[in-house]
C-alpha positions as CSV (number, residue, x, y, z in Angstrom):
1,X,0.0,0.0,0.0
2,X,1.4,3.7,-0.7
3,X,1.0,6.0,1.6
4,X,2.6,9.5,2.4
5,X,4.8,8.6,4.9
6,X,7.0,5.1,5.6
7,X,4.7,2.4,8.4
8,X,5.9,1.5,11.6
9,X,3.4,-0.5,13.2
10,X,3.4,-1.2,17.1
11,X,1.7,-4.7,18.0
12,X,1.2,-4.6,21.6
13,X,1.0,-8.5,23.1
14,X,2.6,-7.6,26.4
15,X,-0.6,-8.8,28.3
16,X,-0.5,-12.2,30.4
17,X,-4.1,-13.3,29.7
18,X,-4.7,-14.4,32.9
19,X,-8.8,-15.2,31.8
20,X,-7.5,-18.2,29.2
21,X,-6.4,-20.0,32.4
22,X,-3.5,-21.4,30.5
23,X,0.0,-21.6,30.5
24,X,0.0,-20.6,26.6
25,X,0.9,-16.8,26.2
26,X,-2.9,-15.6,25.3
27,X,-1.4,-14.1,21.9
28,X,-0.4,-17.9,21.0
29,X,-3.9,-19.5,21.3
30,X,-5.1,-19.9,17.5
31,X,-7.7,-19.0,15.5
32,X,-8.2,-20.8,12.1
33,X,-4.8,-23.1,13.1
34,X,-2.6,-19.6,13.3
35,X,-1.3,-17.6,16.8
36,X,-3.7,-14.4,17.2
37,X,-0.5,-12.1,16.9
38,X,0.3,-13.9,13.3
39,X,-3.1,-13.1,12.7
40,X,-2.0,-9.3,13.3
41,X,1.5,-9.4,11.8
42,X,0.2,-11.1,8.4
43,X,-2.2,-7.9,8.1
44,X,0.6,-5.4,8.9
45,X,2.6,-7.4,6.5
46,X,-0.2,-6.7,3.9
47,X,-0.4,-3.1,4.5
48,X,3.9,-2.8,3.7
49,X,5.3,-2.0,6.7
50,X,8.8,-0.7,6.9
51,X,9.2,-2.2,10.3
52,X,7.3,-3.8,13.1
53,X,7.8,-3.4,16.6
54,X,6.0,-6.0,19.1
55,X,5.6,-5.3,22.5
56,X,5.9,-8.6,24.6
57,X,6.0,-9.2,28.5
58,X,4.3,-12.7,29.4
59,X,6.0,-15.8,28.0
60,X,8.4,-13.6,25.5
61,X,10.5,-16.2,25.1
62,X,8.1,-18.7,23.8
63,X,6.7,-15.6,21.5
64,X,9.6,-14.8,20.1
65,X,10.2,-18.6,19.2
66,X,6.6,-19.4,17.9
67,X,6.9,-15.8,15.5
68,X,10.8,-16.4,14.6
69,X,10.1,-16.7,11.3
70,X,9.2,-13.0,10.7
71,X,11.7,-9.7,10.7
72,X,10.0,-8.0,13.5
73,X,11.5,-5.8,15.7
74,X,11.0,-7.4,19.2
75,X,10.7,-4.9,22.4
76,X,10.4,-5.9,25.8
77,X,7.8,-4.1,28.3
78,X,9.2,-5.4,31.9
79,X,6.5,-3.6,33.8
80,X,3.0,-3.5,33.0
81,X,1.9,0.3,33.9
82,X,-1.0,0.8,30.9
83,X,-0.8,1.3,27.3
84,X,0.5,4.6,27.4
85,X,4.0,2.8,28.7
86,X,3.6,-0.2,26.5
87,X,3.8,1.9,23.3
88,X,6.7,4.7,24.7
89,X,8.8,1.2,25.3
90,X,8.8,1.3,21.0
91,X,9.5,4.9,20.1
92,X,13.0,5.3,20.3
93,X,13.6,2.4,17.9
94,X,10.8,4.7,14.9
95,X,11.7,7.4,13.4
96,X,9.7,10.9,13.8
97,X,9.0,10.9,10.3
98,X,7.3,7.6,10.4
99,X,3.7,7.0,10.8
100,X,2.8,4.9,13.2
101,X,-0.3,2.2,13.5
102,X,-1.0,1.0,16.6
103,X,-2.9,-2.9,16.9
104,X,-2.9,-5.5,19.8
105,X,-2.2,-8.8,19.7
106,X,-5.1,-9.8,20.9
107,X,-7.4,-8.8,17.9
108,X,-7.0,-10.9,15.6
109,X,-9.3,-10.2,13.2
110,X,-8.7,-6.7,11.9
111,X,-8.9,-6.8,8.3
112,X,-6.6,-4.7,6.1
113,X,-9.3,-2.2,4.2
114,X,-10.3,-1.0,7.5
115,X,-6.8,-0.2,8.2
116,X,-6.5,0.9,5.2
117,X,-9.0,3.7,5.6
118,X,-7.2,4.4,9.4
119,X,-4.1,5.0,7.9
120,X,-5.9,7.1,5.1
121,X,-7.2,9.4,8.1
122,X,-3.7,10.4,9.6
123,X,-2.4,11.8,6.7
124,X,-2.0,15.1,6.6
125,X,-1.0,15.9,9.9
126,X,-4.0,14.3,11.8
127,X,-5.0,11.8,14.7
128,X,-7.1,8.6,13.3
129,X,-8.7,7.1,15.4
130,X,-10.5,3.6,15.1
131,X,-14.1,3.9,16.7
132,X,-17.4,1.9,16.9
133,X,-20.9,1.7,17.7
134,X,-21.9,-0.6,20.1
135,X,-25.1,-1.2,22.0
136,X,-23.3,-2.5,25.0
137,X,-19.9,-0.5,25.2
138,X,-19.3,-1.7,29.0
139,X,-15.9,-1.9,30.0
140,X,-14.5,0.4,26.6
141,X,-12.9,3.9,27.1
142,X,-15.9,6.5,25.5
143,X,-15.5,8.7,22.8
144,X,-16.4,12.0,23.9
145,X,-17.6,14.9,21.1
146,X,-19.0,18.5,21.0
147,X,-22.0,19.7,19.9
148,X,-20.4,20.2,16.2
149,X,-19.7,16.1,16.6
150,X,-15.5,16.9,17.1
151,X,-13.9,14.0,19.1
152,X,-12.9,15.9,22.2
153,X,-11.3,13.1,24.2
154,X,-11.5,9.2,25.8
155,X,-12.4,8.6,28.9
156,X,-11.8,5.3,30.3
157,X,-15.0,3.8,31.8
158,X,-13.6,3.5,35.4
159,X,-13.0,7.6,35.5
160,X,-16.3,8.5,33.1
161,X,-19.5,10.2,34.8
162,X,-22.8,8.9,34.0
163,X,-23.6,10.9,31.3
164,X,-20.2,9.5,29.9
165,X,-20.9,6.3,30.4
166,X,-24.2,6.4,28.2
167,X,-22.1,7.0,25.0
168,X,-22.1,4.1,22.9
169,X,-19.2,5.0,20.7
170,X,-16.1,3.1,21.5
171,X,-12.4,3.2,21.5
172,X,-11.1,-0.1,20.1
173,X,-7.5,1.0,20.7
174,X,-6.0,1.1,17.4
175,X,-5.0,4.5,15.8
176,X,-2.4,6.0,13.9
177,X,-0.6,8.9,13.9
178,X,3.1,10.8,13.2
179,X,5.9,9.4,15.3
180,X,7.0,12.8,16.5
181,X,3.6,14.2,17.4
182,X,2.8,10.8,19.2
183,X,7.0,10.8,21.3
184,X,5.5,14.6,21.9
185,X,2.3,13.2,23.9
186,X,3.6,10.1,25.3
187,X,6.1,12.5,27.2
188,X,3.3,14.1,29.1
189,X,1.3,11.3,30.4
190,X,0.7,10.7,33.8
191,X,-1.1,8.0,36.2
192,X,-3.4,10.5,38.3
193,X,-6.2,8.6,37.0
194,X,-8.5,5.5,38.7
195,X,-6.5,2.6,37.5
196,X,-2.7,4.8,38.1
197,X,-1.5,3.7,34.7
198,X,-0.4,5.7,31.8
199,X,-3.8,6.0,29.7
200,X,-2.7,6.1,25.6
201,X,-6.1,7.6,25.2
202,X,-4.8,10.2,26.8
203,X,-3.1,12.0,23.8
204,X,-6.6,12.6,22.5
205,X,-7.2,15.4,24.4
206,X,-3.3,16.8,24.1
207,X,-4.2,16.7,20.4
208,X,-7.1,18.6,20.4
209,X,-5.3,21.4,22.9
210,X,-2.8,21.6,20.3
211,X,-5.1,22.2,17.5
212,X,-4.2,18.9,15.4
213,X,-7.1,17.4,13.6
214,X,-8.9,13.7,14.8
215,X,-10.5,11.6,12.7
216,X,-12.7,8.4,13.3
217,X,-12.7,5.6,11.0
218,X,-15.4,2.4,11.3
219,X,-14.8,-1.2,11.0
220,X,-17.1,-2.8,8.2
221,X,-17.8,-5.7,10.8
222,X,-17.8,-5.6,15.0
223,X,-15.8,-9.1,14.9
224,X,-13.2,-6.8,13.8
225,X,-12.9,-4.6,16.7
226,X,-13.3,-7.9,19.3
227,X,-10.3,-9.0,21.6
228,X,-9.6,-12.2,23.1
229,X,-9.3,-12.6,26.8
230,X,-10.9,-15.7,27.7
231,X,-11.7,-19.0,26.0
232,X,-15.6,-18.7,24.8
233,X,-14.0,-15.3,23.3
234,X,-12.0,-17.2,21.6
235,X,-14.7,-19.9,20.4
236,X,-16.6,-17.0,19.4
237,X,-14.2,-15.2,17.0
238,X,-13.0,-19.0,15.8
239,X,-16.8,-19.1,14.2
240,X,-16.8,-15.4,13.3
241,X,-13.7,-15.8,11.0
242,X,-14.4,-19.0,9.8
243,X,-18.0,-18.0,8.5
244,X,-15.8,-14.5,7.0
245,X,-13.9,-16.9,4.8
246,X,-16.8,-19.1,4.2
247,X,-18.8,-16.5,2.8
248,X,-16.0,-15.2,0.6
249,X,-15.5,-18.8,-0.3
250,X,-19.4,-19.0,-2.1
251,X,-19.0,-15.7,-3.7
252,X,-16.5,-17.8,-5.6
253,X,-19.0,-20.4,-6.4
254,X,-18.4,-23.0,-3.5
255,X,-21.1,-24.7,-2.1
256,X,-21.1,-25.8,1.2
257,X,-24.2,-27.3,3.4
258,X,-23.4,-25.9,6.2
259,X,-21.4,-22.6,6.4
260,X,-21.7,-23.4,10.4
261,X,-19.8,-26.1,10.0
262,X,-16.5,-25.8,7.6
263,X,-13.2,-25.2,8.9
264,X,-10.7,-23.9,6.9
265,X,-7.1,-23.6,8.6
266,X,-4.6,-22.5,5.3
267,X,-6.0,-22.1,1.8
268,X,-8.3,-23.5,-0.3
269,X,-8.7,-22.8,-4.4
270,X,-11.5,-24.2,-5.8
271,X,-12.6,-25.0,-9.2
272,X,-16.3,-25.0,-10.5
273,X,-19.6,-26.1,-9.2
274,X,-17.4,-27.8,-6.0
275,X,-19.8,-29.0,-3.2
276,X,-18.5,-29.6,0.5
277,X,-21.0,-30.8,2.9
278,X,-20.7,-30.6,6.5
279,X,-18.0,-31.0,9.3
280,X,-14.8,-30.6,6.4
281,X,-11.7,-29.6,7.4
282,X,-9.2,-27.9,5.5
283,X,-5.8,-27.8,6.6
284,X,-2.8,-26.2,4.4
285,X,-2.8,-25.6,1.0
286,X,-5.7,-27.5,-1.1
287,X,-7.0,-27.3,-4.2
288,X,-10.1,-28.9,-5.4
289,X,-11.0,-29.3,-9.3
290,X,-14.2,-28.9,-11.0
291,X,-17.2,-30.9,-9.7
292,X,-15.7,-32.6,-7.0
293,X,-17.6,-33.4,-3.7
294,X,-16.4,-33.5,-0.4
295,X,-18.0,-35.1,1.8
296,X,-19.1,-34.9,5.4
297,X,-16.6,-35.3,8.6
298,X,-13.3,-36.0,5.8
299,X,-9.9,-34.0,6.8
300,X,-8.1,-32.5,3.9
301,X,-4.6,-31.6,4.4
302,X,-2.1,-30.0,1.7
303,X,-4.1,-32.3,-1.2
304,X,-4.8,-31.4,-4.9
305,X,-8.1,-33.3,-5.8
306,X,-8.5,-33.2,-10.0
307,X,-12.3,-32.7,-11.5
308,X,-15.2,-34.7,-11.2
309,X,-13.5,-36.4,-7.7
310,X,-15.8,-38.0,-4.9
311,X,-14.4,-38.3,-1.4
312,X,-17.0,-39.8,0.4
313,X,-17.9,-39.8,4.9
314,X,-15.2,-39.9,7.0
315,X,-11.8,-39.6,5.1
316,X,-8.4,-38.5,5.8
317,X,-6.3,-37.0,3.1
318,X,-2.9,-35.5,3.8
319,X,-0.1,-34.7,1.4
320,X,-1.3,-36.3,-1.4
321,X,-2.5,-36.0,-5.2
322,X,-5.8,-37.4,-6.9
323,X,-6.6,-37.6,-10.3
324,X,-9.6,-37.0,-12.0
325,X,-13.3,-39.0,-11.8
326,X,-11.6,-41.0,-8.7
327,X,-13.9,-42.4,-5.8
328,X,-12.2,-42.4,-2.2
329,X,-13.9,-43.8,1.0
330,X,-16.0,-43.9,3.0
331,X,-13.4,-44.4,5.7
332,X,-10.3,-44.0,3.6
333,X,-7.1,-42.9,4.1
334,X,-4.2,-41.3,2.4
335,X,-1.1,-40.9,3.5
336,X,1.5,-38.6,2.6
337,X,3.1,-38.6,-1.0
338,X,0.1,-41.1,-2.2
339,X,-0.7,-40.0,-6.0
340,X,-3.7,-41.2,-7.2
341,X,-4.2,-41.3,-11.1
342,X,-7.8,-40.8,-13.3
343,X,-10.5,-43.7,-11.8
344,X,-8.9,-44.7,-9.0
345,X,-11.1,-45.7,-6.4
346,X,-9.9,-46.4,-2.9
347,X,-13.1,-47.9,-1.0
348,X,-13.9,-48.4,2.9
349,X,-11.3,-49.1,5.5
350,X,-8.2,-48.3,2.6
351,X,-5.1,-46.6,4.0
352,X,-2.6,-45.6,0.8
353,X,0.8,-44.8,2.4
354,X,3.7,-43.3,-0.3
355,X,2.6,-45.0,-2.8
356,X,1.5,-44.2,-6.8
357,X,-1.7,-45.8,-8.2
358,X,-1.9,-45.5,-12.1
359,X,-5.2,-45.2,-13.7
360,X,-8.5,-47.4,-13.2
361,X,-7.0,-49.2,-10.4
362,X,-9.3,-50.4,-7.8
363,X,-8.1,-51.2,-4.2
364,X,-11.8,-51.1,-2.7
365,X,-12.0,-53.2,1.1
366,X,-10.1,-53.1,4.4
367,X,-6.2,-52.7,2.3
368,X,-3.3,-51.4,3.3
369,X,-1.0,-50.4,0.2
370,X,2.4,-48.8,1.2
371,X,5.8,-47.9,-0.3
372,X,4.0,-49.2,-3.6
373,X,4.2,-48.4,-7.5
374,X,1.2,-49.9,-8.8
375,X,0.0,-50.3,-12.5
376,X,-3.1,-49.4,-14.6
377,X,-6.8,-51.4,-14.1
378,X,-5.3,-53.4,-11.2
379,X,-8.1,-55.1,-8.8
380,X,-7.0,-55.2,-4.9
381,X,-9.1,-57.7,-3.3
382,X,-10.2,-57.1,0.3
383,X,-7.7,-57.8,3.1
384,X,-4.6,-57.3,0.6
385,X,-1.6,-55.7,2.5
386,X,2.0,-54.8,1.4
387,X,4.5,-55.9,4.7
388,X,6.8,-53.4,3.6
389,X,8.5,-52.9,6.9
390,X,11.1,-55.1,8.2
391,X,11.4,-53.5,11.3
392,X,14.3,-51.2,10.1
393,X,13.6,-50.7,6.9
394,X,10.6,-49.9,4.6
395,X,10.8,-51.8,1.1
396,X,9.4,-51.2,-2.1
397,X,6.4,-53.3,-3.6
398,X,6.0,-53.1,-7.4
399,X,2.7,-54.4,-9.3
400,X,2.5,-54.1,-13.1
401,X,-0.9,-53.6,-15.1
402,X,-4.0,-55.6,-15.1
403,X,-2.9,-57.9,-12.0
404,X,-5.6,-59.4,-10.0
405,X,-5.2,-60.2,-6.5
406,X,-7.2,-62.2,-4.5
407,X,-8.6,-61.1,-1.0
408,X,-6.4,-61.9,1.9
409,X,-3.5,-61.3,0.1
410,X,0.1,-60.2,1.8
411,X,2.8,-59.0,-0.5
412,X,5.9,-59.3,1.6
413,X,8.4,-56.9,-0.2
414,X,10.9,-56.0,-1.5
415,X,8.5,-58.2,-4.4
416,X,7.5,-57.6,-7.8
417,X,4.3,-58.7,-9.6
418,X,4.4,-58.9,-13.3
419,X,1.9,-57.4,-15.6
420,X,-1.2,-59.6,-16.0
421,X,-0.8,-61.8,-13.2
422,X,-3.3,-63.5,-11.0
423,X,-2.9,-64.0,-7.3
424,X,-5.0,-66.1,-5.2
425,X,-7.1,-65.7,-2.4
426,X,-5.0,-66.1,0.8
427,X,-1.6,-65.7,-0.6
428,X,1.3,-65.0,1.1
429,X,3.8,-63.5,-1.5
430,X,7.2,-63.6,-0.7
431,X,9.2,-63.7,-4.3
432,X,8.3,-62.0,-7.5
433,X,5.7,-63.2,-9.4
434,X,5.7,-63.9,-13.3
435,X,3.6,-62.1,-15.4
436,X,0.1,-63.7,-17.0
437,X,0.3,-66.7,-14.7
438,X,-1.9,-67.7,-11.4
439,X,0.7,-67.8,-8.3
440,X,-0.9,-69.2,-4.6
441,X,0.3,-70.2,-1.5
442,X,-2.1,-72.0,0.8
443,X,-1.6,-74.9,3.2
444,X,-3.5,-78.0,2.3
445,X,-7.5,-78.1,3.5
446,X,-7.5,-80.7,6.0
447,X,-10.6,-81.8,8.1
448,X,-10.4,-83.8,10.6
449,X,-13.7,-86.0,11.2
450,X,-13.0,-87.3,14.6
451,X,-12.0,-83.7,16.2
452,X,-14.1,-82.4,19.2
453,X,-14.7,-79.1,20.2
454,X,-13.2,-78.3,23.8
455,X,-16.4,-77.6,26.5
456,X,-16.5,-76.5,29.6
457,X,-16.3,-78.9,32.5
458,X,-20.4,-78.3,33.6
459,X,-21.4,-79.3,30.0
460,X,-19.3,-82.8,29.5
């Protein structure tokens, strides 16, 4: 984003978060998979930032480790005396010709255009301010105006009167402003107020005594504004941002049962005329092709699903690639770096484990296919597994096209079947196998017509 003057944004995630009753720093619990302060840093990110500066206290070190991955400039606020302190701890490090934006760790979901605007509102000189109307605004600082509607101050709700406290519009906390007018009011805060902390909101009214505009900007949505400090909060926001990218998700053409219940923790790309029905979960990067259906309860995790796809109740699919027109589940499982070509199906009680499935192959009852390259228009019967773990090492099964094998199969590798064989029922496989020829291995039927069953002594 351009703007007049270069971003430094302030994160403030000093706070202990005492409400989760946890021993996770509160800006660490997750929405949508991700810490609440990524949450944050992703959108100052977005807006292009020449620096960030986060404020920690509670659990830093285990902050700084789960964010390491980011250049952020990390400053430590050893007492916790109000906001007015937390942010003066990150001045000397911005410039005075920097503008700074102010957000908190513990609102996760702020979305860029609304900061957008924010930032819009400082420029030239001004105060923006991030306001809201609420019809319950207990516990925020007030936003006080004259009679020609000019923001005259905040006052917190502990120190407002009771005309005060009947204002509805809100400080959320987030404003932006020119470093060196915002150093300038810092410097003259004080703690001769109820709570005997340094009040931020403070600088409001040193900006109207010194004749510098304030603006108020609006968030498009209330979730927005919302902080996290205990654990339904958290539920709460959870299903307000999941239903946001929901509902950005059908705009695109997705449909999905039950908005209510879709989870999306990464990305998801979607094709046309895609249908996911209820309980999904999308973790990662996914991408789903034209027509395919989800369906209920199934995990997707980092998979690319081709057109015309069915994954059916209760699936797991993780790391993996699916061809087109293929049927998977109910109850099926895919391992990672399983690649599925066009018409594979993989039926109920199937886990696929690093393994490559060429075309029209079927491998539909209670299997377990690992470490495996296997041909076109192979049949799997039921209770078919590859042993391909000797205890040390894993060992590579390879089946050529058209082989059938017979239910209750085990293919001991490291083994080979050739192109066109036939295995039979109840086959344990423990050399290669030639192709177009019928290999078994059974023990010899015996019945034994004098054999008793064992009883119980009370019914000889």
């Amino acid at each position: 984003m351009s703007v007049d003057l270069p971003l430094s944004v302030v994160v403030l995630a000093a706070g202990q978060g005492t409400r989760m009753k946890s021993r996770l720093p509160k800006v660490l619990h997750t929405i949508a998979g991700k810490p609440l302060l990524e949450h944050v840093i992703e959108d100052a990110l977005r807006l292009e930032a020449a620096d960030i500066h986060v404020v920690f206290g509670h659990g830093g070190a285990q902050v700084r480790e789960a964010l390491a991955a980011y250049d952020l400039q990390w400053v430590e606020q050893k007492e916790q005396r109000g906001t007015g302190h937390a942010v003066e701890q990150a001045l000397p490090a911005i410039p005075d010709n920097h503008l700074v934006l102010l957000l908190y760790g513990d609102v996760p979901l702020i979305t860029v255009p609304t900061l957008q605007r924010l930032i819009a509102a400082a420029q030239g000189d001004a105060l923006a301010l991030l306001t809201a109307e609420l019809a319950d605004p207990s516990g925020y600082g007030r936003i006080v105006r004259d009679a020609a509607g000019r923001v005259q101050c905040i006052v917190e709700q502990k120190d407002a009167t009771e005309d005060q406290l009947a204002i509805h519009e809100i400080n959320t906390g987030m404003l932006a402003v020119k470093a060196d007018r915002l150093k300038q009011w810092i410097a003259r805060l004080d703690d001769n107020n109820a709570q005997g902390e340094f009040y931020l909101t403070d600088i409001v009214g040193f900006a109207v005594a010194d004749g510098v505009t304030v603006n108020t900007v609006y968030p498009d949505e209330q979730c927005e504004i919302e902080g996290v400090n205990n654990k339904r909060q958290l539920a709460e926001l959870e299903r307000a941002f999941q239903w946001r990218q929901a509902r950005q998700l059908m705009e695109e053409g997705l449909t999905l049962r039950d908005p209510a219940r879709f989870d999306l923790r990464g990305t998801l790309s979607i094709g046309q005329d895609v249908i996911i029905d209820c309980n999904v979960l999308i973790e990662g990067e996914v991408a789903l092709g034209d027509e395919v259906y989800i369906g209920p309860n199934t995990v997707l995790k980092n998979v690319h699903i081709d057109a015309g796809t069915r994954v059916h109740t209760n699936c797991v699919l993780e790391d993996s690639v699916v061809g087109k027109r293929c049927e998977i589940g109910p109850y099926a499982r895919l391992r990672p770096q399983s690649e599925l070509a066009d018409r594979v199906k993989v039926g109920n009680f199937v886990e696929i484990k690093k393994s490559q499935i060429a075309t029209g192959s079927k491998v539909n009852h209670l299997s377990y296919v690992g470490d495996t390259t296997m041909g076109a228009n192979v049949n799997v019967g039921a209770g078919t597994i590859t042993c391909n773990y000797d205890g040390v090492y894993k060992h590579q099964t390879v089946i050529g096209d058209n082989v059938f094998i017979g239910s209750d199969t085990q293919l001991v590798a490291p083994v080979t079947v050739a192109e066109g064989a036939t295995i039979g029922a109840g086959s344990t496989i423990t050399r290669d196998v030639p192709a177009e020829t019928l290999t078994l291995s059974r023990a010899q039927q015996v019945t034994v017509e004098e054999w008793q069953r064992p009883k119980k002594a009370d019914e000889r």
